[in-house]
NUFI-940625 format. One record per residue: residue in three letters; x, y, z of N, C-alpha, C, O in turn. Coordinates in steps of 0.05 Angstrom, whole numbers, padded with zeros to 5 digits, always signed. Atoms other than C-alpha are relative to their C-alpha. Example, Ala and Ser with C-alpha at 12.3 -4.5 7.8 and 13.67 -1.06 7.14 Angstrom:
2
ALA+00018-00024+00000+00246-00090+00156+00018+00024+00000+00039+00024+00013;SER-00016-00024-00001+00273-00021+00143-00015+00022+00014-00005+00044+00018;
! end
This chain:
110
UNK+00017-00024+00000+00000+00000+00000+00017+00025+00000+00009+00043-00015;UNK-00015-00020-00009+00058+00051+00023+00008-00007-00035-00009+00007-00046;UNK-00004+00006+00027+00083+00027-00056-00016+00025-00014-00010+00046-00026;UNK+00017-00019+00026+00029+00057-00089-00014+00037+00006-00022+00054-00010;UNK-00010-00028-00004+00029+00122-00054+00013+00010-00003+00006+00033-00007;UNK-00021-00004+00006+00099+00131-00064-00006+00005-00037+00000+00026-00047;UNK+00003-00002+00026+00079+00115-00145-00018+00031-00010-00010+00047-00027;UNK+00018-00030-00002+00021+00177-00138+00016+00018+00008+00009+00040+00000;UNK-00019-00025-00013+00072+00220-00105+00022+00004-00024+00026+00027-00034;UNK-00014-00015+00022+00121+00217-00160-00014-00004-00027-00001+00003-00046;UNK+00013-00013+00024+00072+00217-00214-00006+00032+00001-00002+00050-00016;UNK+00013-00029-00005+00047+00279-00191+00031+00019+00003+00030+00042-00004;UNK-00027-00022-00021+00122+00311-00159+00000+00017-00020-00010+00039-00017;UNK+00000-00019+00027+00132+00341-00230-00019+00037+00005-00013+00060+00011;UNK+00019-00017-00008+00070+00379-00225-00004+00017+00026-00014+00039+00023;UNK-00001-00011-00024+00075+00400-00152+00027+00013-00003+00025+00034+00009;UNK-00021-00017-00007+00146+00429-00156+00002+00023-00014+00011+00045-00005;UNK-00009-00021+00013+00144+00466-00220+00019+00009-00015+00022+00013-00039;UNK-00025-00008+00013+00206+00488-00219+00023-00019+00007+00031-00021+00030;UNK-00020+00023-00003+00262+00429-00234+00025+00017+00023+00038+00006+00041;UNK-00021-00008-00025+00310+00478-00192-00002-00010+00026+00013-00025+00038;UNK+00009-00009-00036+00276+00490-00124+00000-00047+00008+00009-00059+00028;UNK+00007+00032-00016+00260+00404-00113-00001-00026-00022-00023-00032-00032;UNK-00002+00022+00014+00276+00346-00153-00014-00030+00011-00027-00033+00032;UNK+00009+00018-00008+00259+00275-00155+00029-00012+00020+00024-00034+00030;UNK-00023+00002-00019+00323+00267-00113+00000+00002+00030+00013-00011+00046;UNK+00008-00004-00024+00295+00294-00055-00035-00019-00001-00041-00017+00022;UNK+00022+00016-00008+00228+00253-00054+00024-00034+00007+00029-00048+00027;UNK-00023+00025-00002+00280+00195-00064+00016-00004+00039+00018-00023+00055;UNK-00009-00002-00032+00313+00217+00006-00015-00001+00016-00010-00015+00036;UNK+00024+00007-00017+00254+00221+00039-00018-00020+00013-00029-00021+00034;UNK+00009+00015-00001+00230+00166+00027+00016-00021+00016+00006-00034+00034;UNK-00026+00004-00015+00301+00137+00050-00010-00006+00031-00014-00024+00046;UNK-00008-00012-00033+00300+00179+00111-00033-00023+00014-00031-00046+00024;UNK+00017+00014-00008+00228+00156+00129-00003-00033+00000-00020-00042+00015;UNK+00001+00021-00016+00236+00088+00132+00021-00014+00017+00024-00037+00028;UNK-00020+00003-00033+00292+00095+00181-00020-00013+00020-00017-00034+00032;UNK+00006-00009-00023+00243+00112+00224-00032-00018+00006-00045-00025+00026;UNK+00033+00021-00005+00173+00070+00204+00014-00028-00010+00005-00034-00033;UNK-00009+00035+00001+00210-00008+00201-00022-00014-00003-00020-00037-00012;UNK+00021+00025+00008+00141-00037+00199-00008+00009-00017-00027-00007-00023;UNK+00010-00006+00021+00124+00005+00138-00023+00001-00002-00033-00007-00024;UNK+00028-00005-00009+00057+00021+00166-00007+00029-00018-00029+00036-00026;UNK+00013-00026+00009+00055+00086+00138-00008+00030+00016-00022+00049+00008;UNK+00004-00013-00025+00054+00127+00197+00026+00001+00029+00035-00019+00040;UNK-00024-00005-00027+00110+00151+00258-00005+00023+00010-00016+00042-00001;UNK+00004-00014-00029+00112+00186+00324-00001+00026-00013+00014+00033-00032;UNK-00005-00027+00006+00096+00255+00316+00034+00011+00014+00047+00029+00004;UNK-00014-00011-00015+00149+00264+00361+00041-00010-00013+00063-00007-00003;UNK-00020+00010+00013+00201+00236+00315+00007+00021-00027+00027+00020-00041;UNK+00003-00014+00026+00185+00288+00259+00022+00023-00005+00030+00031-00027;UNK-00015-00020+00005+00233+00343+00286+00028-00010-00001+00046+00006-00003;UNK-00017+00008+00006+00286+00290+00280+00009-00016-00026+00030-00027-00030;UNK+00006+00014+00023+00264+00263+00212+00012+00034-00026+00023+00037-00048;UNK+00000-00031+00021+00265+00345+00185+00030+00004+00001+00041+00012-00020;UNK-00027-00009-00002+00341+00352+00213+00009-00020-00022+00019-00008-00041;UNK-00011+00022+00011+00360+00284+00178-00004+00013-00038+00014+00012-00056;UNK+00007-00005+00030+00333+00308+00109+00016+00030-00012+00017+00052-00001;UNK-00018-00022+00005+00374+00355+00075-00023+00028-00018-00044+00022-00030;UNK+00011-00003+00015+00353+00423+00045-00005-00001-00021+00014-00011-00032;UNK+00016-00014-00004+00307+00444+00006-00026-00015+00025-00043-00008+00042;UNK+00040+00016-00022+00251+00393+00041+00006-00007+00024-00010-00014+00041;UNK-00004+00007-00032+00285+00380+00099+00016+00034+00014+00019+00055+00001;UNK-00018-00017-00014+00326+00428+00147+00027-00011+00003+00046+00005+00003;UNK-00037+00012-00008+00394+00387+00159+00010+00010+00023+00001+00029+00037;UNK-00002+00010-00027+00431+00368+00213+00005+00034+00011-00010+00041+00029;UNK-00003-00031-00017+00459+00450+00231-00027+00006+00007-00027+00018+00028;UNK+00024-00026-00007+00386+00479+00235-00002-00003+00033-00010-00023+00044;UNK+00016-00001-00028+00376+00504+00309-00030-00014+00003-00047-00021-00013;UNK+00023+00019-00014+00324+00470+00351-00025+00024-00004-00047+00016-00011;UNK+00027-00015-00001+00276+00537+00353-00004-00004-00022-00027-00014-00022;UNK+00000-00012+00027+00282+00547+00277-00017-00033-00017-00035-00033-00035;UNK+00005+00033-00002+00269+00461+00272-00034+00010+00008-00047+00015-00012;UNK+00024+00004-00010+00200+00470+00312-00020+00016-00012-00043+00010-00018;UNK+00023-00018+00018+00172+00531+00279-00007-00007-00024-00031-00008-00029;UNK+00012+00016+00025+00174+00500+00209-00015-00017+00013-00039-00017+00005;UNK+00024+00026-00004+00140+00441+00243-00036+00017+00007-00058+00013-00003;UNK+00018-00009-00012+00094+00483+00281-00022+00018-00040-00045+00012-00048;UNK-00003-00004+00029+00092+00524+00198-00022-00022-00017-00040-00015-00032;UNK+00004+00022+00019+00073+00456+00169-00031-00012-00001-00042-00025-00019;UNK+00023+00002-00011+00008+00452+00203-00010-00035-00019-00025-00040-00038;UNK+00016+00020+00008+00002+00378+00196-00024-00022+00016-00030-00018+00040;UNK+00032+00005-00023-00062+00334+00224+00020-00027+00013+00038-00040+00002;UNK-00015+00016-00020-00037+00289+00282-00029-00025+00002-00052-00019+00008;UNK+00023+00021-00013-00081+00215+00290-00002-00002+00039+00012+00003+00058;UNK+00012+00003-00032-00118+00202+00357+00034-00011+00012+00044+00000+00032;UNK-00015+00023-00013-00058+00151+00370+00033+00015-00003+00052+00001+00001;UNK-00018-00012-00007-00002+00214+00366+00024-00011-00028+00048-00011-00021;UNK-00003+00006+00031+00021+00192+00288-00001+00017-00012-00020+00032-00006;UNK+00009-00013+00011+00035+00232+00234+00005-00024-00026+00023-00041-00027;UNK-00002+00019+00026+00018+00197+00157+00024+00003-00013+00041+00020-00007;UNK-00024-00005+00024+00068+00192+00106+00000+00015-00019+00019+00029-00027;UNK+00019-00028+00027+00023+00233+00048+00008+00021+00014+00029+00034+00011;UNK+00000-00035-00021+00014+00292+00099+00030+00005+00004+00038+00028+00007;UNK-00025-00016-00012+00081+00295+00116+00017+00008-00023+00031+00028-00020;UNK-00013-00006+00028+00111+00297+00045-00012+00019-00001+00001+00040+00004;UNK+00016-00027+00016+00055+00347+00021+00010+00022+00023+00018+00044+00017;UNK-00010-00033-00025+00073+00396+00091+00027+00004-00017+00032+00023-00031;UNK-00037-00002+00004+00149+00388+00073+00002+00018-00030+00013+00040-00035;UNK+00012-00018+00036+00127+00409-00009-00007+00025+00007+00003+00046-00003;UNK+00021-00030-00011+00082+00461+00024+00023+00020+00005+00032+00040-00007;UNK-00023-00022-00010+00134+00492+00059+00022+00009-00005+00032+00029+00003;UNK-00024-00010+00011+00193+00486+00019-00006+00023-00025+00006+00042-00037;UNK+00010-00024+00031+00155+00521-00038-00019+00018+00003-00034+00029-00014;UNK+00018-00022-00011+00120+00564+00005-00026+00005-00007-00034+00028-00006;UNK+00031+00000+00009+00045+00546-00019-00017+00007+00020-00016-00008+00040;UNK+00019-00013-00016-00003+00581+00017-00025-00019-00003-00032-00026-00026;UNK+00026+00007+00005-00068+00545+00032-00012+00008+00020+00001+00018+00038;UNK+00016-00018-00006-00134+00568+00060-00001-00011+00033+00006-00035+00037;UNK+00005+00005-00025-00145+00564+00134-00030-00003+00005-00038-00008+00028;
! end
């Protein structure tokens, strides 16, 4: 299942970046990497509380890397406004599309 999300994510990356500068398929590639450091059962889902160590790990543009200070780390997260499950999880979709969101500064509606 995590497969064929990953397949919709880079069908689409093209279309969501725009511009081949600012975010390549290079960085979904790392991401995907980095994230299954951190989800081993490949559920599709990890600790929220793992996320501001998942953002250092990822380099920029979609990540922050390992220098970013800890305040500068939380406010993008806090920035990213992504939805948290009952059980303190954040998805794998949502967290790619925040990370897109924010590296390419897309505004959406509140």
């Amino acid at each position: 299942m995590l497969n064929l999300f990953v397949a919709v994510i880079m069908d689409n990356f093209e279309y969501l970046t725009r511009d081949s500068s600012i975010l390549g398929p290079h960085h979904l590639d790392e991401f995907v990497r980095v994230w299954a450091e951190y989800d081993r059962a490949a559920c599709g889902r990890i600790p929220y509380k793992d996320m501001y160590k998942l953002v250092r790990v990822i380099s920029p543009p979609l990540g922050l890397g390992e220098n970013c200070p800890y305040r500068v780390a939380c406010k993008r997260l806090v920035l990213m406004n992504m939805p948290v499950a009952e059980d303190m999880t954040v998805h794998f979709t949502s967290t790619l599309m925040a990370l897109i969101r924010t590296a390419l500064d897309i505004k959406i509606a509140k």
